[in-house]
C-alpha positions, 0 to 999 in steps of 0.5 A: 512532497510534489503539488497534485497538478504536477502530477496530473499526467498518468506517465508523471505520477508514475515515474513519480512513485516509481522514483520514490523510495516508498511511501508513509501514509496516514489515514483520517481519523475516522477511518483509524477510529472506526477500523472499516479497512480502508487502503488507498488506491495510492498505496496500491500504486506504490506497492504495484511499482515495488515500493513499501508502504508504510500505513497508519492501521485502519484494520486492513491486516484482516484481509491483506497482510501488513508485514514485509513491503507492506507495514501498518502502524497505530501509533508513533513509536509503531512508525518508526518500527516500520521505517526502521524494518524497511530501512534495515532490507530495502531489497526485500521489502521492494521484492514483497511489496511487488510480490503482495501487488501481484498476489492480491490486487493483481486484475486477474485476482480482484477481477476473479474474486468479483465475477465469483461473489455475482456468481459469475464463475 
């Protein structure tokens, strides 16, 4: 853990993911409690540098799937599940971390879903 100012610089925070392993990440308990589907933009960092992310279940699964460089978990023993599935193939996990980076949340994809829905294209 790396205090927040020493991270302020945009080239540092991504050497920064870039260097970690992956990420654990919990979510408020309200957000748990009320399923909205929330991911952090973090989390999307990690996953763009190729590196898996462990979350806590905030009912994202519905729109992106939450298996393979990308793991949710509602509960302890369903951690340590994940953390042992990214340990057991790190490669693999990295490659579909990247691989879900690029398929739903790449500009081109977020940026085409918004101009369709304004009814843009």
């Amino acid at each position: 853990m790396r205090d927040a100012e020493e991270l302020a610089d945009p080239d540092d925070y991504r050497w920064y993911v870039r260097g970690s392993a992956g990420e654990l990440s919990f979510a408020k308990e309200m957000v748990v409690d009320t399923q909205v589907g929330w991911l952090s933009d973090r989390t999307v960092c990690y996953l763009a540098a190729g590196r898996p992310a462990i979350v806590q279940d905030t009912g994202f699964g519905s729109a992106v799937p939450a298996e393979g460089g990308l793991r949710s978990f509602a509960d302890v023993d369903g951690a340590v599940e994940a953390v042992e599935a990214v340990v057991a193939d790190p490669d693999e996990e990295r490659k579909r971390a990247l691989e879900l980076a690029n398929d739903v949340f790449a500009a081109e994809v977020v940026l085409g879903e918004v101009a369709s829905t304004i009814g843009l294209l």
